[in-house]
C-alpha positions in Angstrom: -24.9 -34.7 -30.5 -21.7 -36.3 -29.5 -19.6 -34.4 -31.6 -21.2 -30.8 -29.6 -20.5 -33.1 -26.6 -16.8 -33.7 -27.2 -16.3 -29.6 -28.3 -17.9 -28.4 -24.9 -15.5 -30.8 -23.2 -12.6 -30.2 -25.5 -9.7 -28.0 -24.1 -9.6 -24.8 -25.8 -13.3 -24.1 -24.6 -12.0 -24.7 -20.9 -8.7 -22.2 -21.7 -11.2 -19.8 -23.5 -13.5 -20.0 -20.0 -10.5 -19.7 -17.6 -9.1 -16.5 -19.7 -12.7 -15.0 -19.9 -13.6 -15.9 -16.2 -10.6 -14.4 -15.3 -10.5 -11.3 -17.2 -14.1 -10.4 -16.1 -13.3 -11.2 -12.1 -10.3 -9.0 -12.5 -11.7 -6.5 -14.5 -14.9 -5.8 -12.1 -15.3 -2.4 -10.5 -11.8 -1.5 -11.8 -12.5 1.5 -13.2 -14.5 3.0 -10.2 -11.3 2.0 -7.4 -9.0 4.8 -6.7 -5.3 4.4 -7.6 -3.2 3.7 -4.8 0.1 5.4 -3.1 2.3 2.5 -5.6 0.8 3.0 -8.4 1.3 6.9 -8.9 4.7 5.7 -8.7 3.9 3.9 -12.1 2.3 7.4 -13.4 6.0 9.1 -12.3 8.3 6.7 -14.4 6.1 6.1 -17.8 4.0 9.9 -18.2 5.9 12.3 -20.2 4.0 15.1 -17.6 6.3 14.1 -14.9 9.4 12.7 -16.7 9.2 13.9 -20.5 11.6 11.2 -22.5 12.3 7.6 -22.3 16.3 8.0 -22.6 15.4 10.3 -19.4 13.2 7.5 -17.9 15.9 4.9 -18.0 18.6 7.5 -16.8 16.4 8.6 -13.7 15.7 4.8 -12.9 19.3 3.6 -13.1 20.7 6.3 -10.9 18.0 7.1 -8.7 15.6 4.4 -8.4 17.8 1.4 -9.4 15.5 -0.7 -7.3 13.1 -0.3 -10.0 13.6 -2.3 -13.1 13.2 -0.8 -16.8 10.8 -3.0 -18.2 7.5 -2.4 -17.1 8.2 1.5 -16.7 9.2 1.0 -20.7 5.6 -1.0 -22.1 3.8 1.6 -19.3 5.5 4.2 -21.2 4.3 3.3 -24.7 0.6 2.0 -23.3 0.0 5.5 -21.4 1.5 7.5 -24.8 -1.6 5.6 -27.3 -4.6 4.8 -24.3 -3.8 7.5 -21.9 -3.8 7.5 -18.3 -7.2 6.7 -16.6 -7.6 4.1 -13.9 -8.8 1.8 -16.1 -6.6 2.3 -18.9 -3.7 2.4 -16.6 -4.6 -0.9 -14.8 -5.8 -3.2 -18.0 -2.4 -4.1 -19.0 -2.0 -5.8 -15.7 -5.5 -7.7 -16.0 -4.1 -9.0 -19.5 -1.2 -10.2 -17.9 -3.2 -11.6 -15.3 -5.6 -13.2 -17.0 -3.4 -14.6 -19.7 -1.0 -16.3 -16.6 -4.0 -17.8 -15.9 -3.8 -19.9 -19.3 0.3 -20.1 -19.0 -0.6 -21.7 -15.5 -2.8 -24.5 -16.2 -0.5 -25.5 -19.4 2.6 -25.2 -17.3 0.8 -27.4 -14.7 -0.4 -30.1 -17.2 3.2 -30.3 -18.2 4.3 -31.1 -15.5 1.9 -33.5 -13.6 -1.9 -34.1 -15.0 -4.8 -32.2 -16.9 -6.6 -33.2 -13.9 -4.2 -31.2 -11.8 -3.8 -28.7 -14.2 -7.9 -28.0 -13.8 -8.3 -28.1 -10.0 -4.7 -25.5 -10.1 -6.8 -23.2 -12.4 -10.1 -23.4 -11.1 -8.8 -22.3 -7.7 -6.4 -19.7 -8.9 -8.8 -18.2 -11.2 -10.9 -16.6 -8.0 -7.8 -16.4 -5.4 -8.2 -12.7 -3.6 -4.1 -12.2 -3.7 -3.9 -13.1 -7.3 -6.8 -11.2 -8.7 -5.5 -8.0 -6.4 -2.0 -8.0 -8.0 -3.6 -8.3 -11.4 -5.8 -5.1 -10.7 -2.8 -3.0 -9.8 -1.1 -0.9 -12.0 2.6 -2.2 -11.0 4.9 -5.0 -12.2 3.7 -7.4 -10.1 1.3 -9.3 -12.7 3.8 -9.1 -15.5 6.6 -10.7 -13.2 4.6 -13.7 -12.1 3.3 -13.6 -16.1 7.5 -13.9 -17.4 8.0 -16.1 -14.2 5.8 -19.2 -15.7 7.0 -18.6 -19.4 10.1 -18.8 -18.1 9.6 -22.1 -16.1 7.9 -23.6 -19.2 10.9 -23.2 -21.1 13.1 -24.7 -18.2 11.2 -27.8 -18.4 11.0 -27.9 -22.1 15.1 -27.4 -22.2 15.3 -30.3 -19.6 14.0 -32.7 -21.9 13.7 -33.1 -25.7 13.7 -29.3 -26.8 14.3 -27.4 -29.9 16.1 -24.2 -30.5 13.2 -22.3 -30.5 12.7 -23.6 -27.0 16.6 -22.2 -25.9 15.9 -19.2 -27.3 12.2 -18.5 -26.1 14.4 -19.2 -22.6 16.8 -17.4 -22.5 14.5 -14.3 -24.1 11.6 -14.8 -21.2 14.3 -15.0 -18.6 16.3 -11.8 -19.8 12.6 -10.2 -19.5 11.7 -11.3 -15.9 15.2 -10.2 -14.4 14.6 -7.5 -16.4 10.9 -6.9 -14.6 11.9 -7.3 -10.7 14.8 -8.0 -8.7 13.2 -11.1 -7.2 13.8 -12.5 -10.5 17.0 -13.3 -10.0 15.6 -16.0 -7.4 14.0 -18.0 -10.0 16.7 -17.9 -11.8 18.7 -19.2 -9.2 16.4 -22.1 -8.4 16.3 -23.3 -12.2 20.5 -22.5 -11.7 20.2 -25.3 -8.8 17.5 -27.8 -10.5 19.3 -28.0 -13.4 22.9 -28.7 -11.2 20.8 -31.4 -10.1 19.4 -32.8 -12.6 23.0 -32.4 -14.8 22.1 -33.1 -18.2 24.1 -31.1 -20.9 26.2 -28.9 -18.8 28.1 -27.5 -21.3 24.5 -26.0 -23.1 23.4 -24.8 -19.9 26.6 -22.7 -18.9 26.2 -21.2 -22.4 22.6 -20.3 -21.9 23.3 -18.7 -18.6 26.4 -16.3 -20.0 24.0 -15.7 -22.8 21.7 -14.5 -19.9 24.5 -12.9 -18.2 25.4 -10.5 -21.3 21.8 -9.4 -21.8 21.5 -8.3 -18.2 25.2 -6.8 -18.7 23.9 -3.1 -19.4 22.0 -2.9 -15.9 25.0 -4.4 -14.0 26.1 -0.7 -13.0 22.7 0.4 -11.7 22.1 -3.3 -9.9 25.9 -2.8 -8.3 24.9 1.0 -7.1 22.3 -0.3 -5.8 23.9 -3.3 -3.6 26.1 -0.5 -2.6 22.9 0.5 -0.3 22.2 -2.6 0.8 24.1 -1.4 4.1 21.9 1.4 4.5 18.8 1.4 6.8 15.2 1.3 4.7 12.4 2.5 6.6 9.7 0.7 5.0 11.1 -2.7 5.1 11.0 -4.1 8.6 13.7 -7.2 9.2 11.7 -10.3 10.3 12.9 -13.5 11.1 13.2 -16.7 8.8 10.5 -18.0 10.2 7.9 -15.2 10.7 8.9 -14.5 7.0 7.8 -17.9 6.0 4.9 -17.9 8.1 3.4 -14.9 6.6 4.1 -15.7 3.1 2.3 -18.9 3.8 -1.0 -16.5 5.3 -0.3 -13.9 2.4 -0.7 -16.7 -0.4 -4.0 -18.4 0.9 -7.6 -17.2 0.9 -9.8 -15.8 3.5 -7.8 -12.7 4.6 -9.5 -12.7 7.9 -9.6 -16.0 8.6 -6.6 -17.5 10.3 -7.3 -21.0 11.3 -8.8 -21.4 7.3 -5.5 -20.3 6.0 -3.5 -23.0 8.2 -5.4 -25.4 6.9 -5.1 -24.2 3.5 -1.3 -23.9 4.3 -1.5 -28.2 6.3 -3.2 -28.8 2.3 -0.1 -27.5 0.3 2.3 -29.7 3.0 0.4 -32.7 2.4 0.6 -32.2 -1.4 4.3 -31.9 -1.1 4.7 -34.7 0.6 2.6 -36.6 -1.7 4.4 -36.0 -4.5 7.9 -37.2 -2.6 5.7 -40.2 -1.0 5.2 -40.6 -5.4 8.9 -41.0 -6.1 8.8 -38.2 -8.7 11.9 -36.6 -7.2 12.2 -33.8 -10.5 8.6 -32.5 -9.9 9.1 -32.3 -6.1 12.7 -30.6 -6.1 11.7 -28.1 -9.3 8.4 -27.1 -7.0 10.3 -26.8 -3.7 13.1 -24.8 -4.9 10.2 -22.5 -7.1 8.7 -21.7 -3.5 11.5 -21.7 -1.5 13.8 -20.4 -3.5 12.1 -16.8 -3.8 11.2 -16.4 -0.1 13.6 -18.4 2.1 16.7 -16.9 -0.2 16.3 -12.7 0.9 14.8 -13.1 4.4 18.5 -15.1 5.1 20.3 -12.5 2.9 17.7 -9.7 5.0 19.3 -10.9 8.0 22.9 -9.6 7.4 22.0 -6.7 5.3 19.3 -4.0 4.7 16.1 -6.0 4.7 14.7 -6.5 1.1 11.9 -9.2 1.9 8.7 -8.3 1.1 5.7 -10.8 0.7 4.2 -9.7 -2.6 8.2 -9.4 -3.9 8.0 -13.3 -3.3 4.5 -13.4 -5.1 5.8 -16.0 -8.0 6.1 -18.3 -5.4 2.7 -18.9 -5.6 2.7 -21.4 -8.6 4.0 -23.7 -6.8 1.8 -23.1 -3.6 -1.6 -23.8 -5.5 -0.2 -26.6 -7.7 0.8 -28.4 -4.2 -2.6 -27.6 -2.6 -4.1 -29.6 -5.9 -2.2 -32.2 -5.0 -2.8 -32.2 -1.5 -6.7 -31.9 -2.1 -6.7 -35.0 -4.3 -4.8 -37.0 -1.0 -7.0 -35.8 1.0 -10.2 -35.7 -0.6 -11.1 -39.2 -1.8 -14.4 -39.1 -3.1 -14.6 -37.6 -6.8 -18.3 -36.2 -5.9 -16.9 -34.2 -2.3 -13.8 -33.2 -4.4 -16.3 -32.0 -6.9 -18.5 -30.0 -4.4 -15.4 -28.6 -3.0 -13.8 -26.9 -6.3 -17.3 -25.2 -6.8 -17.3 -24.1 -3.3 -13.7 -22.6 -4.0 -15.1 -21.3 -7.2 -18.1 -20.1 -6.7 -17.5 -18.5 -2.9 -17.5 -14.8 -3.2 -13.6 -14.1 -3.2 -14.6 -11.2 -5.7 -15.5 -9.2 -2.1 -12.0 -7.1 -1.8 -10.2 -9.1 0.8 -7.5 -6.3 1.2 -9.9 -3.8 1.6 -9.1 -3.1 5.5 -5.8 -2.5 4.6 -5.2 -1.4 1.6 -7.7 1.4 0.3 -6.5 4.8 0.1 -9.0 6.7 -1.9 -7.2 9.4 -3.0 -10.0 9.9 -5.6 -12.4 11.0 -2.8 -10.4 12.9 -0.8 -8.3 15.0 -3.2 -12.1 15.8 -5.1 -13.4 16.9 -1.8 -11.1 19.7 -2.0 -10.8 20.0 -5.6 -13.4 22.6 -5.9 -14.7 20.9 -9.6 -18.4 21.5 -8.1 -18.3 24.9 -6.6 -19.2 28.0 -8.7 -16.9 30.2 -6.9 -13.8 28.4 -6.2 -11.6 29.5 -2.7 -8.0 28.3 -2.9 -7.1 25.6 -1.0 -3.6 24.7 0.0 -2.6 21.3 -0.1 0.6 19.9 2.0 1.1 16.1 0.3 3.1 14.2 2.2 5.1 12.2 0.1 6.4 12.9 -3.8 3.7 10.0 -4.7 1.3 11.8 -2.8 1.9 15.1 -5.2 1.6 12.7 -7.5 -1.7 11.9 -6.4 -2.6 15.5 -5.9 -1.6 16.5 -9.9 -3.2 13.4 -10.9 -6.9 13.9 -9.6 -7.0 17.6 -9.4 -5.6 18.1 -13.0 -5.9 21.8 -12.5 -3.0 24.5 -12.2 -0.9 23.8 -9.1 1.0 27.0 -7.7 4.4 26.1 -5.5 3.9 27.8 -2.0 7.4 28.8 -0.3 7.3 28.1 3.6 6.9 32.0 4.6 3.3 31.9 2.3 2.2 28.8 4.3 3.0 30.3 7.6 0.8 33.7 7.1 -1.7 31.2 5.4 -2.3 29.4 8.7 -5.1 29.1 10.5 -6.5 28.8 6.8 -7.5 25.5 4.7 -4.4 23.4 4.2 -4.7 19.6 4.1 -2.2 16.8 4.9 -2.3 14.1 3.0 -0.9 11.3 3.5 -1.7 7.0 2.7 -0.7 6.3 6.4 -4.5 7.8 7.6 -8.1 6.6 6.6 -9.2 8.8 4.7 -5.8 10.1 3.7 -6.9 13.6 4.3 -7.1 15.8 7.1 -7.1 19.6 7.4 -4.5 20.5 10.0 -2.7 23.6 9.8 -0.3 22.9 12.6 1.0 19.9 10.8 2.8 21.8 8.0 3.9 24.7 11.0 5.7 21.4 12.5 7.5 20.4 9.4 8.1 23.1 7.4 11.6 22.1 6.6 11.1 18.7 6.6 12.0 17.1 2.9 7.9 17.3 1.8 7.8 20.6 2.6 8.7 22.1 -1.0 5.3 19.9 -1.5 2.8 22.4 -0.6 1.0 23.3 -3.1 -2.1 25.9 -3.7 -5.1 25.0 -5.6 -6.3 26.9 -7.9 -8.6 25.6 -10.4 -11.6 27.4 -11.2 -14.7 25.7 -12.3 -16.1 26.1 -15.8 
């Protein structure tokens, strides 16, 4: 009896829980969500029905696109060429990633601190809206905050008693995540600082970071082309203050979407377990989790407010290890009583954060709309002209229709009017309308080679 007793209780049963918990949560309902406007973006770089070879991949994204990185286009690539291309299919590399973080997380955080800590940190990311959302989409998002932690556990392993494996699993995860997103390069740049701070072996960590250096050397050209814009307006970004940034962050990280006072709260939590952990005296811990949150966030709104604005929150989303590992701290200084503490991390647990949080703002079900005009259930099929707004929206358009799509010039659309022709567009709920005098309007706008006829004929 004892000896079931200490198996149940042993450690690989709770990592085999976490990453089956997690996977499941994440998993849920996956396959019946429409893509989103981002992720046809994903479909563009890594389907050979949009660009056809991976030497032409990495060519269109170092001269056009060189804000996106290589690497998760390149494993998309591969995936999509053996699984395909459904929702699903397209999505479950990011729940792998996801999930296995999830495991990464709670060893990186017994590491450093407790396997008490290391449980509450897991138990409450396991079911956190913003982390399962990122690890349902089909974008780099999960596999950046995935490299981020291997690459932490690594730091701290090469700041102590550390092999060569450990050097080289380092500088291999780190190539990887500055590889994966931009942002990277803020981690790298708080470990840079940490281990100026902590200055043990100098000479080793100089050569680990020009090993670093000379791996990222082949995408200096496309990273320098695209500083070169930095001066140049971007639409989408708007330029928010230091402090609105960091508020906002702090809201975007913590649960509740809707709930403003809980996520201040939540937010007052992660300060007291900061200040904890100074209060402690374990000055490595607090300075490594400080410059992991701050780092990341505090780093490009400054740098956002003398250039083009690059901040966005869910660019900054690998500050969110150290966010939850602070609020596990803070809810043990705050919370006393083992039994309330107890009751609490079930609450978190068990409170239905599966219900999609970013539902009010996020949904675009292009699924929905695009079939509504997609003819697949009508035996005599009229052809529809679609106007798609954007090139992701085309995307969108190829993707669920999967029929033949005939280019209209701007004369055929003009005599076509006052027939069917549809804007789409992700900035309207539902993200289609028919409106003929739309497309009139903005006939030589740069979407207007976009227009498209329908013409798939049901079998």
């Amino acid at each position: 009896m004892n000896r079931i007793k200490k198996i149940l209780l042993s450690e690989y049963v709770f990592i085999a829980l976490l990453f089956t918990i997690g996977f499941i949560v994440r998993i849920k309902n996956v396959a019946s969500k429409s893509l989103v406007n981002d992720e046809f973006w994903t479909i563009y770089f890594s389907s050979p029905k949009h660009i056809y070879t991976f030497g032409e991949m990495l060519s269109v994204i170092s001269t056009k696109f060189a804000d996106v990185l290589p690497l998760y286009p390149a494993i998309m690539r591969i995936w999509i060429y053996i699984f395909g291309d459904s929702e699903l299919v397209l999505r479950l590399p990011s729940i792998l990633f996801g999930s296995i973080s999830l495991v990464l997380f709670y060893i990186l955080t017994k590491k450093l601190f407790s396997k008490k800590i290391a449980i509450i940190s897991a138990i409450v990311l396991v079911n956190l809206p913003v982390h399962i959302y990122y690890s349902q989409l089909a974008r780099a998002y999960s596999l950046f905050f995935l490299l981020s932690i291997i690459s932490m556990i690594f730091f701290i392993k090469i700041s102590g008693k550390h092999r060569h494996f450990d050097i080289m699993a380092y500088i291999f995860s780190t190539t990887l995540l500055i590889y994966c997103h931009h942002f990277g390069l803020f981690i790298v740049l708080a470990q840079i600082i940490h281990a100026a701070y902590i200055m043990k072996r100098p000479k080793l960590w100089v050569c680990i970071y020009l090993c670093i250096s000379l791996l990222y050397a082949p995408w200096i050209p496309p990273f320098i082309h695209e500083l070169s814009y930095l001066s140049v307006s971007n639409p989408w970004i708007q330029r928010v203050s230091v402090w609105s940034g960091f508020v906002s962050q702090l809201q975007f990280f913590s649960p509740y979407f809707n709930s403003l006072p809980i996520k201040w709260i939540f937010s007052l939590v992660v300060l007291v377990g900061f200040g904890d952990l100074f209060r402690k005296k374990k000055i490595k811990e607090f300075y490594l989790l400080v410059l992991w949150f701050l780092v990341p966030i505090i780093a490009p709104l400054i740098l956002s407010q003398f250039i083009r604005p690059i901040f966005v929150n869910r660019y900054a989303y690998v500050s969110l290890v150290p966010f939850i590992i602070a609020f596990s701290l803070g809810l043990l200084r705050v919370i006393k009583n083992k039994y309330i503490l107890a009751c609490f991390i079930a609450f978190i647990f068990l409170f239905p954060f599966q219900l999609d949080p970013y539902a009010p703002t996020e949904i675009e079900n292009w699924k929905s709309a695009i079939g509504a005009i997609s003819c697949k259930n009508n035996v005599v099929c009229t052809p529809t002209m679609v106007y798609p707004e954007t090139v992701a929206t085309y995307i969108a358009v190829d993707y669920y229709i999967n029929g033949h799509l005939t280019r209209l010039s701007s004369s055929e659309v003009s005599s076509q009017c006052p027939k069917k022709i549809y804007l789409l567009s992700r900035y309207i709920n539902p993200p289609i309308i028919p409106h003929c005098d739309y497309s009139r309007q903005n006939m030589n706008s740069k979407t207007a080679p976009f227009i498209f006829k329908n013409e798939l004929r049901s079998e």
